[in-house]
ZAFILO-648841 format. One record per residue: residue number from 1; residue in three letters; x, y, z of N, C-alpha, C in turn. Coordinates in steps of 0.05 Angstrom, whole numbers, m for minus. Last residue first. Layout:
% ZAFILO-648841
+-----+-----+--------+--------+--------+--------+--------+--------+--------+--------+--------+
!   k !   r !    n_x !    n_y !    n_z !   ca_x !   ca_y !   ca_z !    c_x !    c_y !    c_z !
+-----+-----+--------+--------+--------+--------+--------+--------+--------+--------+--------+
! NUM ! ALA !      X !      Y !      Z !      X !      Y !      Z !      X !      Y !      Z !
...
+-----+-----+--------+--------+--------+--------+--------+--------+--------+--------+--------+
***
This chain:
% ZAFILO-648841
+-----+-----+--------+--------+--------+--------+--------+--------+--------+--------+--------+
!   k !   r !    n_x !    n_y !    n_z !   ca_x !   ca_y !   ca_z !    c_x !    c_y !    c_z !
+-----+-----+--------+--------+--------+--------+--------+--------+--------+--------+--------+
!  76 ! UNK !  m3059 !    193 !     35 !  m3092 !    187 !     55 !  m3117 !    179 !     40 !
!  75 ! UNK !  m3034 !    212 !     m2 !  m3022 !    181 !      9 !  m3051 !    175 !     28 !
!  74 ! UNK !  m3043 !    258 !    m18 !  m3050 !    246 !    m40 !  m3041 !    214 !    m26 !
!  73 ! UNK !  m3028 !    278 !     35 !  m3060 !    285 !     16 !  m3068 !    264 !      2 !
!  72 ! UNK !  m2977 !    278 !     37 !  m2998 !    267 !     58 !  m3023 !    266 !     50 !
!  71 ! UNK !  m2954 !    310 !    m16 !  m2950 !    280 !      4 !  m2967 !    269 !     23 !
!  70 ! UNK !  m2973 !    359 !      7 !  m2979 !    339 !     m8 !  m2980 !    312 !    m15 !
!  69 ! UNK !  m2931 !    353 !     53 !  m2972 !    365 !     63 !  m2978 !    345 !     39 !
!  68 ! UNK !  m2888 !    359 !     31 !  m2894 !    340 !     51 !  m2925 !    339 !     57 !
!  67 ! UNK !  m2887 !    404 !      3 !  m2887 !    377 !    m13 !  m2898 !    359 !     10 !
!  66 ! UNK !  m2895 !    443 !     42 !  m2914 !    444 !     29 !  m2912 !    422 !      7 !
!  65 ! UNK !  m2846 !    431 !     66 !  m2864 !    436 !     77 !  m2888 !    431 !     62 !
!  64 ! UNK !  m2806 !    449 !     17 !  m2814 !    425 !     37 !  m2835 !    414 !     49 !
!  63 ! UNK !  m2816 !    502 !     28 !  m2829 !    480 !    m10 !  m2824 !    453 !      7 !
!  62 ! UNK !  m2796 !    525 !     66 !  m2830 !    519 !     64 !  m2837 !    503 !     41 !
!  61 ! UNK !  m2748 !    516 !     60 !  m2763 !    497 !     83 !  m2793 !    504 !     81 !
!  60 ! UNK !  m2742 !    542 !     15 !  m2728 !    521 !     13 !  m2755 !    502 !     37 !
!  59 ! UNK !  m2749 !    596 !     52 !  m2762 !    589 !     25 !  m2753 !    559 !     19 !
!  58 ! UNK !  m2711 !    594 !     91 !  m2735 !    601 !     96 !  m2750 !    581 !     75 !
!  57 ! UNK !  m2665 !    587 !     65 !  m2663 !    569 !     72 !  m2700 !    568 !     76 !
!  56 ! UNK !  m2662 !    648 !     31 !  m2666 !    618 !     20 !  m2674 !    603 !     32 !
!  55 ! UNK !  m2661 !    690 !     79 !  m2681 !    680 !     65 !  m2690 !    657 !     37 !
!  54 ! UNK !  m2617 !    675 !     94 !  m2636 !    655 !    117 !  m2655 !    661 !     95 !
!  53 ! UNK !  m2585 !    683 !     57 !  m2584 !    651 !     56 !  m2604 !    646 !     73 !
!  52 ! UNK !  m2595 !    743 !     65 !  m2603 !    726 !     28 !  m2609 !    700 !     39 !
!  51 ! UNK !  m2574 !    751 !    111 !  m2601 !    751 !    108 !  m2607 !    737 !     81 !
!  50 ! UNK !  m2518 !    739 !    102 !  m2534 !    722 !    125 !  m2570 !    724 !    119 !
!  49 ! UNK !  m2513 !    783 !     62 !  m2505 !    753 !     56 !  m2516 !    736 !     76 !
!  48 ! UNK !  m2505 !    831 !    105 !  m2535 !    820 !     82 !  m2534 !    804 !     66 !
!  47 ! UNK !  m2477 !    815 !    133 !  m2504 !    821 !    150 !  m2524 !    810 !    124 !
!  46 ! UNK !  m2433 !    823 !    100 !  m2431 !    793 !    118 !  m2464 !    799 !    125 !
!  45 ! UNK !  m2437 !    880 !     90 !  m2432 !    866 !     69 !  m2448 !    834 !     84 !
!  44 ! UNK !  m2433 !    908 !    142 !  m2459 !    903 !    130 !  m2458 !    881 !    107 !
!  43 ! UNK !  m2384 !    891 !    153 !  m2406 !    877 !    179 !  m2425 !    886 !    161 !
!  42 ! UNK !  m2351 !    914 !    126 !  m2351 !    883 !    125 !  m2373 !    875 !    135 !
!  41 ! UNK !  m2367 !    970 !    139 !  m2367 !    963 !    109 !  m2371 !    930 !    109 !
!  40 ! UNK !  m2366 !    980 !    198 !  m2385 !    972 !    180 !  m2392 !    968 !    150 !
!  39 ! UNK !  m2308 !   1030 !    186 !  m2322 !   1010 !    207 !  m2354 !   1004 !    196 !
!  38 ! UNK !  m2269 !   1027 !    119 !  m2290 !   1044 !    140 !  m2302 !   1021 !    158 !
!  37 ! UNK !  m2217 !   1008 !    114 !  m2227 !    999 !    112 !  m2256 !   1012 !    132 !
!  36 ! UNK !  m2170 !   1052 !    116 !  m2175 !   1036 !     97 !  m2205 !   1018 !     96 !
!  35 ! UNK !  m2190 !   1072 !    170 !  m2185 !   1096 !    141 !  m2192 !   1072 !    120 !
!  34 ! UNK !  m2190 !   1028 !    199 !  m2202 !   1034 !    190 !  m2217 !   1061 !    174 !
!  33 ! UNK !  m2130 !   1021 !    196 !  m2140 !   1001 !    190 !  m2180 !   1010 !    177 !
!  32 ! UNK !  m2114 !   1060 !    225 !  m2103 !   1057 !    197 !  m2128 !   1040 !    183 !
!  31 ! UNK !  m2131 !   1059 !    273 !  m2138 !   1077 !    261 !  m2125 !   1068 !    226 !
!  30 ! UNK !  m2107 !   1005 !    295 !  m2132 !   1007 !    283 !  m2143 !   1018 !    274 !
!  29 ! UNK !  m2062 !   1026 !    288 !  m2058 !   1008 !    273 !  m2087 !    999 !    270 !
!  28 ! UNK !  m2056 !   1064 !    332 !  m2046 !   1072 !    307 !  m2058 !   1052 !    286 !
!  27 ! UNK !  m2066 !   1025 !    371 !  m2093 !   1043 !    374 !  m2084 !   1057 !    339 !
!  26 ! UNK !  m2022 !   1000 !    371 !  m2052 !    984 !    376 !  m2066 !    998 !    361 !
!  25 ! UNK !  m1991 !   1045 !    399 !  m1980 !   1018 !    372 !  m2007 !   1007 !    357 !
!  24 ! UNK !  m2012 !   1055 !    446 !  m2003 !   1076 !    420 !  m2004 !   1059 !    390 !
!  23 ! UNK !  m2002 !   1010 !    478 !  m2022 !   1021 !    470 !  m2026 !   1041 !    453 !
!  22 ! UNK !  m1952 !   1003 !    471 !  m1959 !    979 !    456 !  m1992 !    987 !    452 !
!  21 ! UNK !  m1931 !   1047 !    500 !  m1926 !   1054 !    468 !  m1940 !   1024 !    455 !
!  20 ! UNK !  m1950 !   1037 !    553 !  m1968 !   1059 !    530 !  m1955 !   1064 !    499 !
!  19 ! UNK !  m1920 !    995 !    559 !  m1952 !    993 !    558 !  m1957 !   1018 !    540 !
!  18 ! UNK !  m1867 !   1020 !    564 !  m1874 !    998 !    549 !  m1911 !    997 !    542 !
!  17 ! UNK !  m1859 !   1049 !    601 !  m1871 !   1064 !    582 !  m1883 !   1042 !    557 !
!  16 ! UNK !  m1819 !   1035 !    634 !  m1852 !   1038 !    647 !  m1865 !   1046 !    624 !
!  15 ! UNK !  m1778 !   1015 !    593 !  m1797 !    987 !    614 !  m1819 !   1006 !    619 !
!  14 ! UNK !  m1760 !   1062 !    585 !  m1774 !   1048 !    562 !  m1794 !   1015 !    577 !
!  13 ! UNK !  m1730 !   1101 !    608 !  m1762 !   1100 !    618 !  m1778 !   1078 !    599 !
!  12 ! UNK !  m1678 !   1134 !    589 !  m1693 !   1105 !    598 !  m1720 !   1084 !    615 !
!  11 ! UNK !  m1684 !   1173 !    565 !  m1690 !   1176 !    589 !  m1693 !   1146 !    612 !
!  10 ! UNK !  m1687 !   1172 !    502 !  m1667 !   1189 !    535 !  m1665 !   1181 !    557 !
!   9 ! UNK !  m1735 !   1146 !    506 !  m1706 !   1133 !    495 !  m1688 !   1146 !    516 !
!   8 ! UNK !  m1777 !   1175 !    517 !  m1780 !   1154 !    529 !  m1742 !   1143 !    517 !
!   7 ! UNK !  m1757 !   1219 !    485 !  m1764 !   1225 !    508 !  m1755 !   1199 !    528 !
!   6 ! UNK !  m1767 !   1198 !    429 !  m1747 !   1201 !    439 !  m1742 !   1212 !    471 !
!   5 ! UNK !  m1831 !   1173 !    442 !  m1809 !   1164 !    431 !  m1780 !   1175 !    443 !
!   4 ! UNK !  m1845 !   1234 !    443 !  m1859 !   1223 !    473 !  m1827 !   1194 !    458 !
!   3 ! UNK !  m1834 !   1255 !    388 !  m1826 !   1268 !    414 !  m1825 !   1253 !    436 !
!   2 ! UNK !  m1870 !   1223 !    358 !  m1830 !   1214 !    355 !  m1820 !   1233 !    384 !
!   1 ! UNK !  m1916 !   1240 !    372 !  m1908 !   1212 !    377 !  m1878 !   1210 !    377 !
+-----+-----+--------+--------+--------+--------+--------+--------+--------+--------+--------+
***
């Protein structure tokens, strides 16, 4: 990288080169990113917090459900 860098500096090639060092830049900074942070650590964590609350809300909407029935039983 500091080679292709000083290359691109010499040489003044830094306008056509612009793209590939913002793509170098990018690509560095998502490899960092996910040393630190392995790919699917967040997305399972978030995946199985979505499933706990649908399976509350699930549960929640059937005691509903099943108050409302009663409700209807004991009002007929």
């Amino acid at each position: 990288m500091r080679q292709l860098l000083n290359h691109i500096s010499s040489n003044n090639f830094v306008e056509i080169w612009r793209p590939v060092l913002e793509y170098r830049k990018s690509t560095r900074k998502l490899t960092t990113d996910l040393i630190k942070n392995p790919y699917g650590q967040d997305w399972k964590q978030r995946f199985e917090q979505l499933r706990q609350e649908t399976s509350q809300t699930k549960q929640e909407i059937h005691a509903v459900k099943i108050a409302t029935r009663v409700q209807v039983t004991y009002s007929t």
